[in-house]
mmCIF file of the N, C-alpha and C atoms, coordinates in Angstrom:
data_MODEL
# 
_entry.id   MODEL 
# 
loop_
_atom_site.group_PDB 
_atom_site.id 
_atom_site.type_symbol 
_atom_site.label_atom_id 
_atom_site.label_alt_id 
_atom_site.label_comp_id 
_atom_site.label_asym_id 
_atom_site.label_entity_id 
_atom_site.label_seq_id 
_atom_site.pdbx_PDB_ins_code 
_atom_site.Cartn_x 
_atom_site.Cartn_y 
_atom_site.Cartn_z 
_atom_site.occupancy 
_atom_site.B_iso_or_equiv 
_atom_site.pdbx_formal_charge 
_atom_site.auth_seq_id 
_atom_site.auth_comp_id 
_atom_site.auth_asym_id 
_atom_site.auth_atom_id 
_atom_site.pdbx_PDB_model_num 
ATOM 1   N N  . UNK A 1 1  ? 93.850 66.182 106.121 1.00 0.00 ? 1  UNK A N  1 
ATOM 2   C CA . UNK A 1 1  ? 94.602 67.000 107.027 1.00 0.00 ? 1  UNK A CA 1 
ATOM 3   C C  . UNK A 1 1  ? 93.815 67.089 108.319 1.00 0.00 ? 1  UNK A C  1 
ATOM 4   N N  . UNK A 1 2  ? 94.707 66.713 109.197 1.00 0.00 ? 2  UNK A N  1 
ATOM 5   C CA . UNK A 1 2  ? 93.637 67.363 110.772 1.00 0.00 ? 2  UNK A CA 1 
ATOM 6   C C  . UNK A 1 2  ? 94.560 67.941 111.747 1.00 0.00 ? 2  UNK A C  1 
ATOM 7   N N  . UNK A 1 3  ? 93.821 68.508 112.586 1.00 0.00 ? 3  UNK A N  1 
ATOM 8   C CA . UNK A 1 3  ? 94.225 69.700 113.868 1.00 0.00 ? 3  UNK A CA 1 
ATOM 9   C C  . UNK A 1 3  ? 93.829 69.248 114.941 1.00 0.00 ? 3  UNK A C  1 
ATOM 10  N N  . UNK A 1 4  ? 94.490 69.390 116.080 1.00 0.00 ? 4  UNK A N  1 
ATOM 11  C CA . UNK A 1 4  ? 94.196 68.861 117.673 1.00 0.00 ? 4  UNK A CA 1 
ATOM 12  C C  . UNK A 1 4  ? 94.464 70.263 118.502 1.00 0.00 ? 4  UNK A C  1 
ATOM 13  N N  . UNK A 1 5  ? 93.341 70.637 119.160 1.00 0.00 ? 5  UNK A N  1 
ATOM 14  C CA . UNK A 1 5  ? 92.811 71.478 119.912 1.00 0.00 ? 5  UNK A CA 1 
ATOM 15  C C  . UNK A 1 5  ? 92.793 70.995 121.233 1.00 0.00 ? 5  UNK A C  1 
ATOM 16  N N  . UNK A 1 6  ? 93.639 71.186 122.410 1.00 0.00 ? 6  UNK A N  1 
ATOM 17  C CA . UNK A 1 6  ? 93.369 71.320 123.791 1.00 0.00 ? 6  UNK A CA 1 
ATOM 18  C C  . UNK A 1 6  ? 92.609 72.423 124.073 1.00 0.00 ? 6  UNK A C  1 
ATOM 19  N N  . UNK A 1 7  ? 91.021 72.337 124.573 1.00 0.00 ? 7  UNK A N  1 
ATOM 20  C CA . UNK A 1 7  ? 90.265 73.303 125.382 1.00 0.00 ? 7  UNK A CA 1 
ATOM 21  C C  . UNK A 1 7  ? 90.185 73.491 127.129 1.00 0.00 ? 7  UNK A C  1 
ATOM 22  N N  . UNK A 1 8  ? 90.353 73.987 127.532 1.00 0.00 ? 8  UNK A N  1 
ATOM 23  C CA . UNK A 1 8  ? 90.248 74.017 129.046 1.00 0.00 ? 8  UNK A CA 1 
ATOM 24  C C  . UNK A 1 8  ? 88.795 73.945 128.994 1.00 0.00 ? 8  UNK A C  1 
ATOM 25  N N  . UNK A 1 9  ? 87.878 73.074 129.948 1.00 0.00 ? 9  UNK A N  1 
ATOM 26  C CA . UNK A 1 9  ? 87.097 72.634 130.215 1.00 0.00 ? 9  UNK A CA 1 
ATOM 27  C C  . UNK A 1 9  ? 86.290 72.808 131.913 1.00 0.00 ? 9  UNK A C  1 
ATOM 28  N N  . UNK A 1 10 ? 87.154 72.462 132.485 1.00 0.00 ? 10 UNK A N  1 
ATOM 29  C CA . UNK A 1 10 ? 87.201 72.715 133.799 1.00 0.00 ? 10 UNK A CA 1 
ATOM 30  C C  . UNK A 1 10 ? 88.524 71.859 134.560 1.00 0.00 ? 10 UNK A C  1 
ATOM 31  N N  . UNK A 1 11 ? 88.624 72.431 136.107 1.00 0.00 ? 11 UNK A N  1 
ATOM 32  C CA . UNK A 1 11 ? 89.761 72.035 136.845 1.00 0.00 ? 11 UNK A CA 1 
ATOM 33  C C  . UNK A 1 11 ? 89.895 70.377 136.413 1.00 0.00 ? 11 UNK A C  1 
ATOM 34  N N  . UNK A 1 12 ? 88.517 69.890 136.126 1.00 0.00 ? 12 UNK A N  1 
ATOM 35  C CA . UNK A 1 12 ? 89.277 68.347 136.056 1.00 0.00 ? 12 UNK A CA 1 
ATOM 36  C C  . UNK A 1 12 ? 89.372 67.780 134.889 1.00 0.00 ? 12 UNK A C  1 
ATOM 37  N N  . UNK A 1 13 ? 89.101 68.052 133.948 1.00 0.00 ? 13 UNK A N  1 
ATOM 38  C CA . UNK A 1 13 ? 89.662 67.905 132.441 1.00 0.00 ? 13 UNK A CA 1 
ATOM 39  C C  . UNK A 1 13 ? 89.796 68.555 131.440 1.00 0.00 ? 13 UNK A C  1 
ATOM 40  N N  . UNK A 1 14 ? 89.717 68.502 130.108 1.00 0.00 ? 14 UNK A N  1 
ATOM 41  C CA . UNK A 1 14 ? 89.993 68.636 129.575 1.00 0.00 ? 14 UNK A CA 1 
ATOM 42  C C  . UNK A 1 14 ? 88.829 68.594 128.249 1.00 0.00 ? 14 UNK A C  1 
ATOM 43  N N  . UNK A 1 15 ? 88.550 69.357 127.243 1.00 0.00 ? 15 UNK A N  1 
ATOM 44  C CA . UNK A 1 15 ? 88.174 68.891 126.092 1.00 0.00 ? 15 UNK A CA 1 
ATOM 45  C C  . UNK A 1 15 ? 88.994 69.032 124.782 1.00 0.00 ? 15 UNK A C  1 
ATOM 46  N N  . UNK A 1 16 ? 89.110 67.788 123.893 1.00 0.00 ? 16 UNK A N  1 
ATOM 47  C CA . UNK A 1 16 ? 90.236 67.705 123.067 1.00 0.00 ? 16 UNK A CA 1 
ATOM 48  C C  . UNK A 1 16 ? 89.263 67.637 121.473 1.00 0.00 ? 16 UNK A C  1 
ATOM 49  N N  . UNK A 1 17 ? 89.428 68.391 120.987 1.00 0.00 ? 17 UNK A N  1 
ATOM 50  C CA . UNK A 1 17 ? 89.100 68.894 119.583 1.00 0.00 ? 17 UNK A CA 1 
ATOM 51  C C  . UNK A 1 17 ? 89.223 68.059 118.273 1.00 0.00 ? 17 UNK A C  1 
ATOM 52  N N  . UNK A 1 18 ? 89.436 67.555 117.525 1.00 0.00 ? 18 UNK A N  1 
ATOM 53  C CA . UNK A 1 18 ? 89.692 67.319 116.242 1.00 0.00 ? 18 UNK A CA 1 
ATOM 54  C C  . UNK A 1 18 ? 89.172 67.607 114.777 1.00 0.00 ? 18 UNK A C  1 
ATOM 55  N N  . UNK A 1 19 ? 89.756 68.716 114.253 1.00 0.00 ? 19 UNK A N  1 
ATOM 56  C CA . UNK A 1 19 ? 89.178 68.844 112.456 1.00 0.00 ? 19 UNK A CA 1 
ATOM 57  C C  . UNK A 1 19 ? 89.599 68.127 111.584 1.00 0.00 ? 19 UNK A C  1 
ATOM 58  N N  . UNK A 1 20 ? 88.879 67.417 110.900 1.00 0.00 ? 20 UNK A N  1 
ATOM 59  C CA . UNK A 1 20 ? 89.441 67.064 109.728 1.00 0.00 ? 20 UNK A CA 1 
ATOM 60  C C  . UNK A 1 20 ? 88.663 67.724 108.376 1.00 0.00 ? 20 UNK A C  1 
ATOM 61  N N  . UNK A 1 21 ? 89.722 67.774 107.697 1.00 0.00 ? 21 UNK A N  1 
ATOM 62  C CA . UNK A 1 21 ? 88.986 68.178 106.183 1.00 0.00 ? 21 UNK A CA 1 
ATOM 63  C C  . UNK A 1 21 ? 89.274 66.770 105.344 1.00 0.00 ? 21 UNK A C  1 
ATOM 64  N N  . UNK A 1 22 ? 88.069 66.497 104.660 1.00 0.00 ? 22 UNK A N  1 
ATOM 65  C CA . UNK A 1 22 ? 88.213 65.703 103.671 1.00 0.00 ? 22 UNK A CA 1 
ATOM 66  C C  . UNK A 1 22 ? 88.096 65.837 102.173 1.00 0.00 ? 22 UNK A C  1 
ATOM 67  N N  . UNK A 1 23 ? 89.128 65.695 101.200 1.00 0.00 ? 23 UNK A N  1 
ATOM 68  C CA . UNK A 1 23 ? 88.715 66.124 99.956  1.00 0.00 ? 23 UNK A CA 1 
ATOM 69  C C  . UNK A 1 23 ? 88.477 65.120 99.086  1.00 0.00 ? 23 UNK A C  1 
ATOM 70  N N  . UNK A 1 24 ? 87.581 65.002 98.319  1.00 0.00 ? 24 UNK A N  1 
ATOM 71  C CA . UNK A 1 24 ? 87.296 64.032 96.980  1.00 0.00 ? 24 UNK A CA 1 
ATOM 72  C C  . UNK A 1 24 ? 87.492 64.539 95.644  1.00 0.00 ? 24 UNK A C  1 
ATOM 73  N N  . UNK A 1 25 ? 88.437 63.739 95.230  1.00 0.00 ? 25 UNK A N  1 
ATOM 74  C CA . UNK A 1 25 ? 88.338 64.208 93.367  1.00 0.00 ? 25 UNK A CA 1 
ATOM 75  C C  . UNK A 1 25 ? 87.556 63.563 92.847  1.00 0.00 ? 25 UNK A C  1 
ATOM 76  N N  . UNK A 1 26 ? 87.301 64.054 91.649  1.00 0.00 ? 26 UNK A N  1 
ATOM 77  C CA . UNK A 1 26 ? 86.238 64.342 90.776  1.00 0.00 ? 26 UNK A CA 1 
ATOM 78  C C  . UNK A 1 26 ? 86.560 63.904 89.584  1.00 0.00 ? 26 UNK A C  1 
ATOM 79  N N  . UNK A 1 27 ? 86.009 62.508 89.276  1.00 0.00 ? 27 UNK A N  1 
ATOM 80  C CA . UNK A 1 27 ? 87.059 61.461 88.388  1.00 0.00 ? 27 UNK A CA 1 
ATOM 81  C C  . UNK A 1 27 ? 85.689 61.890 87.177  1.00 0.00 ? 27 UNK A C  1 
ATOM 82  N N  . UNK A 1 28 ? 85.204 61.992 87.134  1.00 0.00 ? 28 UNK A N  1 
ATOM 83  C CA . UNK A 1 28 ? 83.840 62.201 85.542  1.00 0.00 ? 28 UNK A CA 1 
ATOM 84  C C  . UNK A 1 28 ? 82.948 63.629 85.753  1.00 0.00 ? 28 UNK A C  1 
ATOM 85  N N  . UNK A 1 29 ? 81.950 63.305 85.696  1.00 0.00 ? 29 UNK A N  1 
ATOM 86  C CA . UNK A 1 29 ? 80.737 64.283 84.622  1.00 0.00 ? 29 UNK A CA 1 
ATOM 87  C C  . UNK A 1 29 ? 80.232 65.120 86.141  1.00 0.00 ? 29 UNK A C  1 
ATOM 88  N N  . UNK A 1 30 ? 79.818 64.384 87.136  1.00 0.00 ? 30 UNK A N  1 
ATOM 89  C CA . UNK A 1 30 ? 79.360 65.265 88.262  1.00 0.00 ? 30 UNK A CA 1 
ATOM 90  C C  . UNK A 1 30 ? 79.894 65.395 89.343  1.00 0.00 ? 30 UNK A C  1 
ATOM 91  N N  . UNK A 1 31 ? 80.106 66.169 90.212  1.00 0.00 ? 31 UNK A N  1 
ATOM 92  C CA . UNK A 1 31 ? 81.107 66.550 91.606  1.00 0.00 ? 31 UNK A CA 1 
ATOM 93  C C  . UNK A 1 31 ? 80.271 65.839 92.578  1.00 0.00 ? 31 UNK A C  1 
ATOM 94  N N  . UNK A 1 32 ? 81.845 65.703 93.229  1.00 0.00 ? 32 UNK A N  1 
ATOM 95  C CA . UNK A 1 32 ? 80.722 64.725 94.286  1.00 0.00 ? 32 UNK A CA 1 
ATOM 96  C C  . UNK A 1 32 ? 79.959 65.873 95.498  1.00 0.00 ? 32 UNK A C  1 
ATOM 97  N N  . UNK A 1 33 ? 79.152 65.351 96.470  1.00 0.00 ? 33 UNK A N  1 
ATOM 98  C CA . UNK A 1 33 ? 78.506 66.221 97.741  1.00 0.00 ? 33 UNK A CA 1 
ATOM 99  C C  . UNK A 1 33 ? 78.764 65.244 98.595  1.00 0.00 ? 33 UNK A C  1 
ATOM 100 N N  . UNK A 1 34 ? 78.181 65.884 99.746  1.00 0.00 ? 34 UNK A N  1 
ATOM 101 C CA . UNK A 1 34 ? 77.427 65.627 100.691 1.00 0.00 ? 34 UNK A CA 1 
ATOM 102 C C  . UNK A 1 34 ? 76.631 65.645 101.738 1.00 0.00 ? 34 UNK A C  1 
ATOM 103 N N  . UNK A 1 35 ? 75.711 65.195 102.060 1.00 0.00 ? 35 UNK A N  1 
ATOM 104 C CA . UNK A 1 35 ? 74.590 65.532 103.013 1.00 0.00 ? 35 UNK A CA 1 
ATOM 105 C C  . UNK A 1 35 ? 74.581 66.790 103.493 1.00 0.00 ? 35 UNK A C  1 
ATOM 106 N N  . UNK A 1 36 ? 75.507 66.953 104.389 1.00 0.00 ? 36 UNK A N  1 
ATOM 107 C CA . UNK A 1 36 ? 75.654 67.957 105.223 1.00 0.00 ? 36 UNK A CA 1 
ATOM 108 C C  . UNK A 1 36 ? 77.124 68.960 104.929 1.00 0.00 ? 36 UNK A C  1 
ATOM 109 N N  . UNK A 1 37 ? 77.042 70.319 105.363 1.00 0.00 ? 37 UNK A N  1 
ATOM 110 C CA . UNK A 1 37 ? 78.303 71.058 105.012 1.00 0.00 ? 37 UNK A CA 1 
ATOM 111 C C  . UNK A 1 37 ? 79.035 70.972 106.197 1.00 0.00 ? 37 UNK A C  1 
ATOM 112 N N  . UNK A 1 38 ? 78.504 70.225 107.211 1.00 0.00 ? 38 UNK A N  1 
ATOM 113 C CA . UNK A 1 38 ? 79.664 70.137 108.807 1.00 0.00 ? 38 UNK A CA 1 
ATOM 114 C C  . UNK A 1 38 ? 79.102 69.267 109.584 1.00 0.00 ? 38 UNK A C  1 
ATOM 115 N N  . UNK A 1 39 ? 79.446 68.063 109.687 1.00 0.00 ? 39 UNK A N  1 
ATOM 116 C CA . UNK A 1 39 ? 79.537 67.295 110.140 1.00 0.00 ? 39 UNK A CA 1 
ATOM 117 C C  . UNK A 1 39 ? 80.071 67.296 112.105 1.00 0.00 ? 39 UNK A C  1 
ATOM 118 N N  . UNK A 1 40 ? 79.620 67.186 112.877 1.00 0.00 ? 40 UNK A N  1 
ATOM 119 C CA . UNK A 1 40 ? 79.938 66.861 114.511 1.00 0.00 ? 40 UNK A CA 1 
ATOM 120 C C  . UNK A 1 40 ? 79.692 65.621 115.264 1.00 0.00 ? 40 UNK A C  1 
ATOM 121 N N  . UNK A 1 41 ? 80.265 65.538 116.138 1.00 0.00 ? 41 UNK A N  1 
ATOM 122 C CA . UNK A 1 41 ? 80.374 63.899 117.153 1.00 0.00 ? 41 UNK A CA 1 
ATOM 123 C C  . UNK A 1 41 ? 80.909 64.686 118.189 1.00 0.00 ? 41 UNK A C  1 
ATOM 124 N N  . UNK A 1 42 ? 80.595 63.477 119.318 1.00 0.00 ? 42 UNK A N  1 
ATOM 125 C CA . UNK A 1 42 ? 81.325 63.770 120.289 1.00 0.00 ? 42 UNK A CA 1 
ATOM 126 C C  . UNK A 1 42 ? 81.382 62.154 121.304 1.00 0.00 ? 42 UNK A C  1 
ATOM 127 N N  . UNK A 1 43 ? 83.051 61.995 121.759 1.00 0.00 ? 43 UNK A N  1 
ATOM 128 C CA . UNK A 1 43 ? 82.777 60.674 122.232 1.00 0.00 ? 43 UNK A CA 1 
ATOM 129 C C  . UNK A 1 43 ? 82.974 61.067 124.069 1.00 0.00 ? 43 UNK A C  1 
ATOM 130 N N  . UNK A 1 44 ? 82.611 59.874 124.667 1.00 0.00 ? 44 UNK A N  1 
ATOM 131 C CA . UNK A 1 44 ? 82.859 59.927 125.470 1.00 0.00 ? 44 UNK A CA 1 
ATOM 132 C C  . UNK A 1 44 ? 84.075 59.358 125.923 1.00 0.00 ? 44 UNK A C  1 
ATOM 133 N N  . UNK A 1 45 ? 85.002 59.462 126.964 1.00 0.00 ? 45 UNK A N  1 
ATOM 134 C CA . UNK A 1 45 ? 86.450 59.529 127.539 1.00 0.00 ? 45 UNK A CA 1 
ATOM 135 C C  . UNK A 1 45 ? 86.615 58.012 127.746 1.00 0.00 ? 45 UNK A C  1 
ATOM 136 N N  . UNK A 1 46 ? 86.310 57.274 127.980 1.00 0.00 ? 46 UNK A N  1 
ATOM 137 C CA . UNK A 1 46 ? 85.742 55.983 128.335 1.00 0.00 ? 46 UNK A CA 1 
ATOM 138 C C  . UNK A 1 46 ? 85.518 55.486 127.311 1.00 0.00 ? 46 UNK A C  1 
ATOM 139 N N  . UNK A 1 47 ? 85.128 55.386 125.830 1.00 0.00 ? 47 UNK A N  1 
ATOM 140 C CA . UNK A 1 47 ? 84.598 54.665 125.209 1.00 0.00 ? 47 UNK A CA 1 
ATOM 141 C C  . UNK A 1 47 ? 85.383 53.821 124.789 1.00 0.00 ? 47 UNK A C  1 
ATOM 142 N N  . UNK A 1 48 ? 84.965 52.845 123.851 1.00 0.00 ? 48 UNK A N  1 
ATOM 143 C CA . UNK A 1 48 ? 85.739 51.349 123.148 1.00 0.00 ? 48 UNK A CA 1 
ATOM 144 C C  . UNK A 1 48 ? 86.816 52.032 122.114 1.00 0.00 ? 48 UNK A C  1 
ATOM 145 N N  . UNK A 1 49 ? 87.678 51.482 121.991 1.00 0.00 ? 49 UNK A N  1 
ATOM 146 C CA . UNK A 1 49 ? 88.673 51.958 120.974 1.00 0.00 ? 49 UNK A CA 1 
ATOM 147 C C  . UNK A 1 49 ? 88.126 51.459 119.408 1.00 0.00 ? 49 UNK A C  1 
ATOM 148 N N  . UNK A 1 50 ? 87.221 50.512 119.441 1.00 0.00 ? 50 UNK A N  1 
ATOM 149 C CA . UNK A 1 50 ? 86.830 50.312 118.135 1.00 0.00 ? 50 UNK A CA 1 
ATOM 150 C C  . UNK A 1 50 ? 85.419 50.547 117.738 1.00 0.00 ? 50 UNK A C  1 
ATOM 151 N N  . UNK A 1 51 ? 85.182 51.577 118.985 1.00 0.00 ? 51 UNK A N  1 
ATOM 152 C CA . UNK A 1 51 ? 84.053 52.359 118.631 1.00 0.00 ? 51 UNK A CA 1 
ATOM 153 C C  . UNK A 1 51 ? 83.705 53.143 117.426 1.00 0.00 ? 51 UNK A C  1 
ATOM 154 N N  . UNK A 1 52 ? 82.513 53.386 116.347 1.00 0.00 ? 52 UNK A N  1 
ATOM 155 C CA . UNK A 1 52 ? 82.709 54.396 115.687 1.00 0.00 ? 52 UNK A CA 1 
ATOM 156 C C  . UNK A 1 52 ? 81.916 55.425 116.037 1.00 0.00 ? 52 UNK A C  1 
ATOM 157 N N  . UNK A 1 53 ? 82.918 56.931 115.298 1.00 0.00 ? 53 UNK A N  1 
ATOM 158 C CA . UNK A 1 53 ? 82.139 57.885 115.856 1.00 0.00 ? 53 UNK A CA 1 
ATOM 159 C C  . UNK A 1 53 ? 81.186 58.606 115.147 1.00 0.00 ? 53 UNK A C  1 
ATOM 160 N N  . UNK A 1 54 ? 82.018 58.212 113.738 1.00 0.00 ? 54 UNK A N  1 
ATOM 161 C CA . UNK A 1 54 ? 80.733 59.398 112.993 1.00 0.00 ? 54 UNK A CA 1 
ATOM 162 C C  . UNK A 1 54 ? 81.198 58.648 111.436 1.00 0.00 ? 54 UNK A C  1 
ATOM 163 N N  . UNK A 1 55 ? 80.236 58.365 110.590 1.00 0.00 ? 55 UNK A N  1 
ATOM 164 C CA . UNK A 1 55 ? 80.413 57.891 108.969 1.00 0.00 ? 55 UNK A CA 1 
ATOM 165 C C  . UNK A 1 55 ? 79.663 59.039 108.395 1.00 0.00 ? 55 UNK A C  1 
ATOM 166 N N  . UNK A 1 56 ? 80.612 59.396 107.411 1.00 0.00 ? 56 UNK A N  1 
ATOM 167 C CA . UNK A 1 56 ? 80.591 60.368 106.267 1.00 0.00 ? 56 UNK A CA 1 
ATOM 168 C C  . UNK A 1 56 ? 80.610 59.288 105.064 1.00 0.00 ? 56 UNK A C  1 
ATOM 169 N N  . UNK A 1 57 ? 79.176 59.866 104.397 1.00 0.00 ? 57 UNK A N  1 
ATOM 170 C CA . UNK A 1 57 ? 79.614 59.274 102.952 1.00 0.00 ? 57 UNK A CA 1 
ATOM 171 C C  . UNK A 1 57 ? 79.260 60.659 102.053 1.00 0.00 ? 57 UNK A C  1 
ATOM 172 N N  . UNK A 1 58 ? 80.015 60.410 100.838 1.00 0.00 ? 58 UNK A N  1 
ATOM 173 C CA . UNK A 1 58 ? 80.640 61.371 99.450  1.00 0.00 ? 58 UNK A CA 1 
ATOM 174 C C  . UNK A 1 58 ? 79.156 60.622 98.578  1.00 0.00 ? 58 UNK A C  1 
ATOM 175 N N  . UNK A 1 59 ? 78.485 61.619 97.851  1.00 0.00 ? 59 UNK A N  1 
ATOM 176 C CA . UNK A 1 59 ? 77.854 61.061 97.079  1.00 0.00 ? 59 UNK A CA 1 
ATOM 177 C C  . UNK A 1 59 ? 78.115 61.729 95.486  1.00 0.00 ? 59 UNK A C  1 
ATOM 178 N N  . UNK A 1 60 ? 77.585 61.150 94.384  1.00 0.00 ? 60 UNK A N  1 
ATOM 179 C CA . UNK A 1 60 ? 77.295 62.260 93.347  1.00 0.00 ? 60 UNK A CA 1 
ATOM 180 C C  . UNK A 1 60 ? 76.352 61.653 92.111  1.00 0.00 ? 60 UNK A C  1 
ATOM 181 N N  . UNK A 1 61 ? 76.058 61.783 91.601  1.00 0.00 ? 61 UNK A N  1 
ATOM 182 C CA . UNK A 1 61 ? 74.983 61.668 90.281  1.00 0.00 ? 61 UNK A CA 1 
ATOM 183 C C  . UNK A 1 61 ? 75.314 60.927 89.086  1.00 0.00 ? 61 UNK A C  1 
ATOM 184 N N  . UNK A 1 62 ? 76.678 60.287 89.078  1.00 0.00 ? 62 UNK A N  1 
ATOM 185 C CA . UNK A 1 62 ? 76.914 59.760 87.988  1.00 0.00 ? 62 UNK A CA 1 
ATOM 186 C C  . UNK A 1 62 ? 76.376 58.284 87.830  1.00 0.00 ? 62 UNK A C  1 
ATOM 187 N N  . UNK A 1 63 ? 76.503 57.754 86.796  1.00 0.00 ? 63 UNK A N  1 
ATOM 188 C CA . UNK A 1 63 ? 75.894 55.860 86.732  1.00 0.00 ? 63 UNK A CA 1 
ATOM 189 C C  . UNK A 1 63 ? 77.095 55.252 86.812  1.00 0.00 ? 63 UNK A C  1 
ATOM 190 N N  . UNK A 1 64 ? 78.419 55.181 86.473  1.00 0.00 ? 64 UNK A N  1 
ATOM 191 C CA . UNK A 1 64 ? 79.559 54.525 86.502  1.00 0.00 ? 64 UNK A CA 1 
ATOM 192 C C  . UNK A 1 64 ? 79.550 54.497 88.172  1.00 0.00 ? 64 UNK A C  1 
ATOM 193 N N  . UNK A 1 65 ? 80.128 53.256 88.336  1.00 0.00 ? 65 UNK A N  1 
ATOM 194 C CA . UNK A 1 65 ? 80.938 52.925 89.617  1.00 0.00 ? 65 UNK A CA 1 
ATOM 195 C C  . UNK A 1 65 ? 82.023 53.526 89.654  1.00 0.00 ? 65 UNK A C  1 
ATOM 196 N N  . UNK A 1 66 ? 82.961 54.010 90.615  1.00 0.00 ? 66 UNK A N  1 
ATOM 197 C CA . UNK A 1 66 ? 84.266 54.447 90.340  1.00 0.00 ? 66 UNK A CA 1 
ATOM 198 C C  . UNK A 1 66 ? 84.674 53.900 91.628  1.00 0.00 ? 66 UNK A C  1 
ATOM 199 N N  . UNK A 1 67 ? 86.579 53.362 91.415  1.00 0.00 ? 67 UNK A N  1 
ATOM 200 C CA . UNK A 1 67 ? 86.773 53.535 92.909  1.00 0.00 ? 67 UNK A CA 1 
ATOM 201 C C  . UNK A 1 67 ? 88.049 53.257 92.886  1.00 0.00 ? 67 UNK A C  1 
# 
């Protein structure tokens, strides 16, 4: 799920927001985590469209592969 936030910034632009929540199920024995509880980026207005901005990875404790 995500949300788009227009912030007023100043007379000449704009800053534009985005949340996303991401959820993972929990296919065996341990839940997944990760690193951090909030994650931030920020791009610049200009940048490449196949730029990336930010990689999140899901981890958890089990030995099976799942996917």
């Amino acid at each position: 799920m995500g949300k788009i936030e227009n912030h007023p910034r100043n007379k000449l632009g704009i800053t534009l927001t985005k949340f996303i929540r991401i959820g993972i199920a929990d296919k065996n024995d341990n839940p997944p985590y990760f690193d951090k509880g909030l994650y931030e980026a920020e791009v610049d207005e200009n940048e490449d469209i196949q730029h990336t901005v930010l990689t999140v990875t899901a981890k958890d404790h089990d030995e099976c592969k799942w996917t």
